[in-house]
C-alpha atoms as one frame of an Amber mdcrd trajectory, in Angstrom:
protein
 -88.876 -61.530  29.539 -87.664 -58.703  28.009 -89.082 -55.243  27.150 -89.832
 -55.720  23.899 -91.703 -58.735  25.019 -93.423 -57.492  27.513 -94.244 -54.361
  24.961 -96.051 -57.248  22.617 -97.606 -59.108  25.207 -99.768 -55.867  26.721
-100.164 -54.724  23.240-101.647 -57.919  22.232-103.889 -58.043  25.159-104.600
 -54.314  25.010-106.547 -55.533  21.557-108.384 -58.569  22.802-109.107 -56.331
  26.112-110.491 -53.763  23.369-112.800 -55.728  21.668-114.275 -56.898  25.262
-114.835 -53.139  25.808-116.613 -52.378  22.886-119.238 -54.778  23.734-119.273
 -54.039  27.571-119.642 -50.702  29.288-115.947 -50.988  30.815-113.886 -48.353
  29.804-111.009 -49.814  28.121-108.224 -47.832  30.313-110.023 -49.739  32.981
-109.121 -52.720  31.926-105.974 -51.981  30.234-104.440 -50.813  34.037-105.080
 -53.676  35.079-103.745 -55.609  32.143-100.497 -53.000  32.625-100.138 -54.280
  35.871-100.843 -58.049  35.814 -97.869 -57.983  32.266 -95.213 -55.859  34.890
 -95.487 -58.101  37.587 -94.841 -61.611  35.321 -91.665 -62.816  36.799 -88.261
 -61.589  35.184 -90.153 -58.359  33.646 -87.645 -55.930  32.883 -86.126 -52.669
  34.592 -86.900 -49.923  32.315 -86.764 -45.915  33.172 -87.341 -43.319  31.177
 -85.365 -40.050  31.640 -88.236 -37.311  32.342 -87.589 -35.296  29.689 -87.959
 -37.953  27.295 -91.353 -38.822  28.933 -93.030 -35.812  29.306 -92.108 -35.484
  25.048 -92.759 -38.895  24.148 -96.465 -39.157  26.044 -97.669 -35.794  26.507
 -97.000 -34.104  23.311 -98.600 -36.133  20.906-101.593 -36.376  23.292-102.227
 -32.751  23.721-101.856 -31.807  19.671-104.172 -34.867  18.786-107.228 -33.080
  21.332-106.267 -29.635  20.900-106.496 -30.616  16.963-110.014 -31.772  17.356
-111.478 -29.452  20.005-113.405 -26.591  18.202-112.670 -22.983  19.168-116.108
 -22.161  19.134-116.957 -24.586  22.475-114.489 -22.442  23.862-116.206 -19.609
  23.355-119.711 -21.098  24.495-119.019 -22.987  27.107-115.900 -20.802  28.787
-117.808 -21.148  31.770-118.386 -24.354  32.941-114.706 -25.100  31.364-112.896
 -22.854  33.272-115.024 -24.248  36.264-113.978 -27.881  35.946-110.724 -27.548
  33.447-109.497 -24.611  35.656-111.180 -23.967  39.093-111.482 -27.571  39.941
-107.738 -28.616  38.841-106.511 -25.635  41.142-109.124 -26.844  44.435-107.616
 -30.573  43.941-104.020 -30.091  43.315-104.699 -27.451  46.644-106.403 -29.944
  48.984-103.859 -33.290  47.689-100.837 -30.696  48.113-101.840 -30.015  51.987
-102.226 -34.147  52.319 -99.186 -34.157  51.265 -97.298 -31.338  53.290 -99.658
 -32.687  56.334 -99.575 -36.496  55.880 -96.072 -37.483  54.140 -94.208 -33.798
  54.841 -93.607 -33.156  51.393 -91.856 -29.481  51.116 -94.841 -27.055  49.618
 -93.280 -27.335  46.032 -92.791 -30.906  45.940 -96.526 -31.240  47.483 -98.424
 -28.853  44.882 -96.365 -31.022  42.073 -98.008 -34.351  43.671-100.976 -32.874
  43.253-100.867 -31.562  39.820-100.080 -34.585  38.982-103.393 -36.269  39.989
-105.594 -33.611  39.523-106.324 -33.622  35.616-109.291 -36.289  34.565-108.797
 -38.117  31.297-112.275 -37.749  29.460-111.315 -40.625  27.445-112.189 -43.720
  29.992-115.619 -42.226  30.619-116.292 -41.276  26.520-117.811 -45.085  25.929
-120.071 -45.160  28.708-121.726 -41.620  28.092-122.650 -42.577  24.835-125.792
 -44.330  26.560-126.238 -41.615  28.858-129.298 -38.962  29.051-126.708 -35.985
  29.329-127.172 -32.358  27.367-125.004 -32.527  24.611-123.228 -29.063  25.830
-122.156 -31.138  29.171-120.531 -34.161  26.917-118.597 -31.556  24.946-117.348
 -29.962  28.030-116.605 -33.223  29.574-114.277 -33.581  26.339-113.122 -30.536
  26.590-112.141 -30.358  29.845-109.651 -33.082  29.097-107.827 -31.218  26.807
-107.614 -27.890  29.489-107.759 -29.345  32.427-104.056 -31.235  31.120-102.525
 -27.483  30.166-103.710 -26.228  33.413-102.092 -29.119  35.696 -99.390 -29.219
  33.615 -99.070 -25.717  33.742 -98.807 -26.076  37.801 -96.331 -29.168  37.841
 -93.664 -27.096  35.910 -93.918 -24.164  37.921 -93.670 -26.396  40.790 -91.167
 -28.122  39.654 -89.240 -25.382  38.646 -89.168 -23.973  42.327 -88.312 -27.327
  43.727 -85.119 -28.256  41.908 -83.749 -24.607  42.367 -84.782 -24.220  45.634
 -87.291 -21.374  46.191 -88.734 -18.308  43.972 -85.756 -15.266  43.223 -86.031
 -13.298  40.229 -84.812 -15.376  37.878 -87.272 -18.235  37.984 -90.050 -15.623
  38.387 -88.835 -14.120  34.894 -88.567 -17.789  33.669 -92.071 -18.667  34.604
 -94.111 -14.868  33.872 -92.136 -15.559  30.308 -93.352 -19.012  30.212 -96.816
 -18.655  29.209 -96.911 -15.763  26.680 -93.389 -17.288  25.206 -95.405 -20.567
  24.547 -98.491 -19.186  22.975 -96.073 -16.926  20.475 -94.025 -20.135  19.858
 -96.991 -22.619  19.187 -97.971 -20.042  16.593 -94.560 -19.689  14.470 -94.794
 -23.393  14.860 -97.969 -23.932  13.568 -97.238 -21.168  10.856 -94.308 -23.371
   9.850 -95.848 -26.797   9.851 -98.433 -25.001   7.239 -95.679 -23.447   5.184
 -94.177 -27.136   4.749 -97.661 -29.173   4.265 -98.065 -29.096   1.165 -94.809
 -30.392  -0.163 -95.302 -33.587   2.364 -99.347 -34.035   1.937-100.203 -37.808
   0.481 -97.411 -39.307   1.592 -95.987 -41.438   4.733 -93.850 -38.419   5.266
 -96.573 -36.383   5.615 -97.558 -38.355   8.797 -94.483 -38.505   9.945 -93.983
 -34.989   9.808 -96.938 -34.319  12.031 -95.105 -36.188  14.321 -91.449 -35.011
  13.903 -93.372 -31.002  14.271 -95.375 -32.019  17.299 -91.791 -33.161  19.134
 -89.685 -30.478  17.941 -92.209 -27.765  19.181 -91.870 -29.261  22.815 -88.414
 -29.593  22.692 -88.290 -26.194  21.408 -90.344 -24.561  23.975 -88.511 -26.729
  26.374 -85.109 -25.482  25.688 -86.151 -21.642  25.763 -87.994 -22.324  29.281
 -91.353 -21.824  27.793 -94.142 -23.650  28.240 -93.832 -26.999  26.240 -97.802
 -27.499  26.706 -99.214 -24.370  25.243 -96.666 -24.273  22.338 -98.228 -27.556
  21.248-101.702 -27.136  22.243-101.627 -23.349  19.984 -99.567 -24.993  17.018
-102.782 -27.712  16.719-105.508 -24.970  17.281-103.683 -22.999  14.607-103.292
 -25.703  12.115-106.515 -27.237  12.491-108.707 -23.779  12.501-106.065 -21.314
  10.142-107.795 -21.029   6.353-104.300 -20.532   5.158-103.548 -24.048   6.464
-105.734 -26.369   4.045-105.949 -30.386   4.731-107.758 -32.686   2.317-109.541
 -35.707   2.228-106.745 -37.982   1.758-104.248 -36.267   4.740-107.488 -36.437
   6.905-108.241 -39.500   6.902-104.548 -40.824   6.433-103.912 -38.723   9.886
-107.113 -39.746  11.889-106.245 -43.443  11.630-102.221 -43.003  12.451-103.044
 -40.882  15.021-105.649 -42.950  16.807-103.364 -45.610  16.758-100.762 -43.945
  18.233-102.511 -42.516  21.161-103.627 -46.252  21.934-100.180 -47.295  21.821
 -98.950 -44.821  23.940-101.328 -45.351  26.556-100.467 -49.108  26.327 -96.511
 -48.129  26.999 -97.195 -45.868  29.541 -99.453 -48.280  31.422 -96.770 -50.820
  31.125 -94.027 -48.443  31.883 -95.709 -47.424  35.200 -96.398 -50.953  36.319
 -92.516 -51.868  36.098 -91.940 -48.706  38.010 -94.216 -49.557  40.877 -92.922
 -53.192  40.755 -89.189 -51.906  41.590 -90.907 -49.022  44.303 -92.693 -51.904
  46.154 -89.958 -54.476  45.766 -87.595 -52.290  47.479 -90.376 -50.989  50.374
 -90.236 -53.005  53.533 -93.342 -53.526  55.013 -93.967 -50.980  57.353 -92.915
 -48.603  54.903 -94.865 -50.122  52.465 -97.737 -49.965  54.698 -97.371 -46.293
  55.529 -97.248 -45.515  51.603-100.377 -47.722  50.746-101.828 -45.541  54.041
-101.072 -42.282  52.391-102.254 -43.149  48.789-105.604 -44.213  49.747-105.898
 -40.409  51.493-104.508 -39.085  48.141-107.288 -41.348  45.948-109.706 -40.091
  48.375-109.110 -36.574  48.364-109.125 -36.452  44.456-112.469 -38.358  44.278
-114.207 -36.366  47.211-113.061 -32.765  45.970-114.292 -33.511  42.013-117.349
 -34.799  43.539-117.836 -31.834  45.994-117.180 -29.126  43.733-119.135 -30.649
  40.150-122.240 -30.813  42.952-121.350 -27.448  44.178-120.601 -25.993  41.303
-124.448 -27.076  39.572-125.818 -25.186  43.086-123.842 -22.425  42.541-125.066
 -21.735  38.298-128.718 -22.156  39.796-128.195 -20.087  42.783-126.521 -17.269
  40.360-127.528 -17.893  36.710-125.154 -15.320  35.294-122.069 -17.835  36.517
-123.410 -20.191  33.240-124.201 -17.581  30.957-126.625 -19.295  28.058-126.130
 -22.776  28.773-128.880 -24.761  30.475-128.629 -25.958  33.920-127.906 -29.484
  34.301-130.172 -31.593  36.960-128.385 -32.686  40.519-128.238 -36.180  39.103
-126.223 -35.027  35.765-123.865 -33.500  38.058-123.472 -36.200  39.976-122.366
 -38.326  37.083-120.326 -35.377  35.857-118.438 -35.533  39.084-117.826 -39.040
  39.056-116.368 -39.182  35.653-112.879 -38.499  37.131-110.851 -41.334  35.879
-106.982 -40.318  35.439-104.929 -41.265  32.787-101.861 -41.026  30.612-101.008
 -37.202  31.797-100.583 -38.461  34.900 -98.679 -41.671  34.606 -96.310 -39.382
  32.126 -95.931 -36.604  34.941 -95.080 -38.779  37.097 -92.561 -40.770  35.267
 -91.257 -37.781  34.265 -90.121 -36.817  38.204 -86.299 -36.772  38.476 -84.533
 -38.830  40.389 -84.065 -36.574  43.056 -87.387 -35.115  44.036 -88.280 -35.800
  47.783 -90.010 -38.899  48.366 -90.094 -39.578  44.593 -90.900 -43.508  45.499
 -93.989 -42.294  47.308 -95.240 -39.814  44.762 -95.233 -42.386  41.767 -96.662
 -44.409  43.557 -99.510 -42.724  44.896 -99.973 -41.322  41.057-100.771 -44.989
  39.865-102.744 -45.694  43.031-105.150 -42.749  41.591-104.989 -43.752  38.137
-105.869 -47.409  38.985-108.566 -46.965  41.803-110.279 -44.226  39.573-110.394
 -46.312  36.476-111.733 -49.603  38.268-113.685 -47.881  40.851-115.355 -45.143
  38.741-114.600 -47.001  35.379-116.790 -50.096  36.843-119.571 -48.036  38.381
-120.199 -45.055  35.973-122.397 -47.511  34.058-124.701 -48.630  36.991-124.768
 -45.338  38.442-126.286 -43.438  35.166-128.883 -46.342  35.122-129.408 -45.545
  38.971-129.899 -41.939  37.921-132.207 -43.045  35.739-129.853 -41.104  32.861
-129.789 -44.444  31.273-130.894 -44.873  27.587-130.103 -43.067  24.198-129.762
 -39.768  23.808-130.719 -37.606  20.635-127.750 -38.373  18.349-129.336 -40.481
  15.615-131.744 -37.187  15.596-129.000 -34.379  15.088-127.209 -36.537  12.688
-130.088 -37.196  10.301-130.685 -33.010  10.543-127.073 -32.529   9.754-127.417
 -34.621   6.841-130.669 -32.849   5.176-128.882 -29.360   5.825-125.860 -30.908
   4.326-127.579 -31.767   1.108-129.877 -28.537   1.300-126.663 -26.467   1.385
-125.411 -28.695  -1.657-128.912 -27.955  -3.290-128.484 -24.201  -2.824-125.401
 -24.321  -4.941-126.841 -25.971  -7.780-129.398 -23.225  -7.682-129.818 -22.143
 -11.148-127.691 -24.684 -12.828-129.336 -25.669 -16.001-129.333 -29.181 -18.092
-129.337 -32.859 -17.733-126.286 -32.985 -15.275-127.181 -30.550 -12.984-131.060
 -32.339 -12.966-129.350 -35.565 -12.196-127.114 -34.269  -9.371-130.041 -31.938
  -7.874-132.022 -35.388  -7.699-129.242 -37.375  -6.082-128.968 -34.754  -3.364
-132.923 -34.698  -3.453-133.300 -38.350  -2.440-130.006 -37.652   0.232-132.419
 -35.096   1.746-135.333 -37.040   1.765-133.485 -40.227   3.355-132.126 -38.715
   5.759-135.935 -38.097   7.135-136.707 -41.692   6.317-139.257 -40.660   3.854
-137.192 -41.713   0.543-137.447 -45.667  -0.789-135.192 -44.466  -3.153-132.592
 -43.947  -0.886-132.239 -47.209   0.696-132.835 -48.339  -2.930-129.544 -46.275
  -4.082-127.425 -47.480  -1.514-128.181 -51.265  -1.566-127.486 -50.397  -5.813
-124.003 -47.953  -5.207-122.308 -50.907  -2.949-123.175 -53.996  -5.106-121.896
 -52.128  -8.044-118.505 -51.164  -6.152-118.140 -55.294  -4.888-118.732 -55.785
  -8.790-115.961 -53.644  -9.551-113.276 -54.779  -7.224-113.900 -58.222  -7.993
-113.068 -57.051 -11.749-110.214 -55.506 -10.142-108.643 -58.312  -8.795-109.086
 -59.772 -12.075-107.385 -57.198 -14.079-104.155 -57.174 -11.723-104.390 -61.476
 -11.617-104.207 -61.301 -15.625-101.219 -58.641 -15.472-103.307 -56.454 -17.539
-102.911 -54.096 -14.392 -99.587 -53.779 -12.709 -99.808 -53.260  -8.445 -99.133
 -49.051  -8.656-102.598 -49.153 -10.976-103.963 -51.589  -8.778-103.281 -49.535
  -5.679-104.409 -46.498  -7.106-107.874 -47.273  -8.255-108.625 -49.568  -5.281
-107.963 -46.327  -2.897-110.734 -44.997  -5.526-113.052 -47.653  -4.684-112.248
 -47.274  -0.726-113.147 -43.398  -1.277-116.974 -44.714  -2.950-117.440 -47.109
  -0.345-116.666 -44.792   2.314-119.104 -42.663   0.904-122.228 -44.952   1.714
-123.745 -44.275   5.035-123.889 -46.737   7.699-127.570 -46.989   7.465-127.026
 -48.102   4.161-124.366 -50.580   4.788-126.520 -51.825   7.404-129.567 -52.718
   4.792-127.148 -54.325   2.921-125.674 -56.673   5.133-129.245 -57.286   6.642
-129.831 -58.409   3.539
């Protein structure tokens, strides 16, 4: 079987494995490791290696612009606290305590050790996103849950380079100190002319194929960039999205939004599917050349690794929630979450693709490289079946179980929506304005269930849009239309349609 084969076999699985997930409470990266693994070890599964350059580019990049795009500055600002206390704090205590398992355990030199555990120590917020949807939590822990995925990846990532850095030139003189004080600063300044740039060019590519593509081609060159000036690759990305998705000089409409959302969300779900396969042909060729003792003594040492980085999130998300009540000043103005919220908060630890990227991305020379790898997917897999599986049972055991107040803050963020719409109609005079102050009227008013006009509007809106693209197809059928019309106004009727709410697509399906 070859690569490319192997590449469509996991992808088609990933989707049947998807749809499974969106009815179950497994994560889908749970189930997708194990679908990475069961596709690698088919019988005459290719050899394929990635150089680590190429990885760390290929995987991480588009990642960390795709969360840093979406994460709002303003969480930042709010909740510093508890995100420097899991995103920062708690990256540093596990890549510490797996670093001295493996300087103790497998004699890794110090560099080569903190690496490992940088590696490791970064959660992806992504496997546990499905399950917390029917969880009792505060809405500020969710959010920092998400956004700890997003710092928690610059901070590890952050440490592996440094470490790595130190390991292939041998120790810390003054040049790699300049190299690495530069590294940071250097980024930041780069993501930012970057980010400038990418705005300067948007517009001439917006509505197009190329504009997507361009979002892609920016994303790599900034890391390869950054790369080959020794800065750091992960801020220079992570500021070029913050800057493009929060500058005012920057504008994105509609169209690129939407365009972009979908291409991107496929392409982080493809990634994660060739990284997932990627690593299982890598620990198919570490194990097939292990003997068995040494394969023993490796299994040995990542089950002390998988431990470590389960016990020391647990221990310090508990510790951490005794600490804020113990000292309320260390949380500032966010409420305290209960012991059993922090418990859950602590278990959502699942790795993911950072670390199956970071650790493809070792070279070929780093000490024990075999072991490391392998001990990487040993965390990735045991967190995402043994936490994946039992995040689910252990909210309900919490008794966190149930929905939270979502359906509530959306319905208030629709009235203020149309309130704010009303207030600028405000003095508008005549039969249009009337008619547009009423159809934001009964938006209001249906969004606090009290309208029947509302539900009566909707059912009205989307059996008048079926009626028009059946007339549609009939125009283009009788070559009254050619396809470029055709094309054109049905994106018009996609833009209505996507207008409706689901409440009122709902109603009319129910009906």
């Amino acid at each position: 079987m070859s690569f490319f084969e192997s590449l469509v076999a996991l992808l088609a699985l990933a989707v049947l494995l998807l749809q499974v997930s969106r009815r179950t409470p497994i994560p889908y990266p749970t189930m997708l490791a194990a679908a990475g693994v069961v596709v690698a070890l088919i019988p005459g599964a290719p050899d394929i290696t990635l150089d680590g350059h190429t990885a760390m580019a290929l995987f991480i990049a588009p990642v960390l612009l795709d969360a840093a795009f979406d994460f709002p500055l303003s969480a930042i600002r709010r909740l510093w606290r508890p995100l420097i206390a899991l995103a920062v704090v708690a990256v540093l205590i596990t890549t510490a305590v797996v670093a001295w398992i493996g300087w103790h355990f497998a004699g890794l030199p110090i560099a080569a050790a903190i690496a490992l555990g940088a590696i490791v120590a970064p959660p992806d917020a992504a496997a546990a996103t499905t399950v917390l949807q029917s969880a009792k939590l505060p809405r500020g822990t969710v959010q920092v849950l998400t956004g700890e995925s997003l710092l928690n990846d610059a901070t590890a990532l952050l440490l592996f380079g440094a470490a790595l850095a130190v390991q292939s030139h041998g120790g810390i003189d003054a040049m790699v100190a300049t190299r690495l004080s530069l590294a940071v600063p250097g980024g930041i300044a780069l993501g930012l002319f970057c980010g400038w740039a990418m705005g300067k060019v948007m517009p001439f590519t917006r509505g197009s194929f190329g504009g997507n593509l361009f979002e892609f081609v920016n994303t790599f060159i900034a890391w390869i960039l950054a790369e080959r000036l020794g800065l750091s690759a992960v801020l220079c990305v992570v500021t070029c999205a913050m800057y493009v998705a929060n500058s005012p000089a920057v504008p994105i409409n509609a169209r690129n939004r939407v365009q972009s959302f979908a291409v991107w969300g496929v392409a982080v779900f493809v990634l994660n599917v060739v990284a997932f396969l990627l690593m299982g042909m890598q620990v198919r060729q570490i194990v097939a050349g292990m003997g068995a003792d040494r394969l023993g003594d490796a299994a040995r040492f990542a089950g002390l690794v998988v431990l470590g980085v389960i016990a020391t999130r647990m221990a310090w998300s508990v510790g951490y929630n005794i600490l804020v009540r113990t000292f309320p000043m260390l949380r500032g103005d966010a409420k305290p979450v209960s012991f059993a919220q922090s418990v859950v908060v602590g278990w959502c630890g699942m790795r993911g693709l950072v670390t199956l990227a970071t650790a493809m991305a070792l070279p070929h020379d780093f000490p024990q490289r075999d072991l490391v790898v392998l001990s990487a997917f040993a965390v990735v897999l045991a967190t995402l079946v043994l936490q994946g599986l039992t995040l689910s049972p252990l909210i309900r055991l919490l008794g966190l179980a149930g929905k939270g107040d979502g359906e509530e803050l959306l319905d208030k963020a629709r009235r203020k929506l149309a309130e704010a719409a009303l207030a600028a109609l405000e003095g508008e005079q005549g039969k249009v304005a009337d008619e547009t102050r009423r159809q934001f009227e009964i938006d209001r008013n249906g969004a606090d269930n009290i309208c029947p006009e509302f539900d009566a509007r909707q059912r009205l809106r989307l059996a008048a849009i079926a009626a028009q693209r059946d007339k549609l197809d009939e125009l283009r059928d009788s070559d009254v239309i050619g396809q470029d019309l055709y094309e054109q106004l049905q994106e018009e009727l996609d833009w209505r349609d996507l207008a409706i709410s689901p409440e009122g697509r709902r109603l009319i399906e129910a009906g």
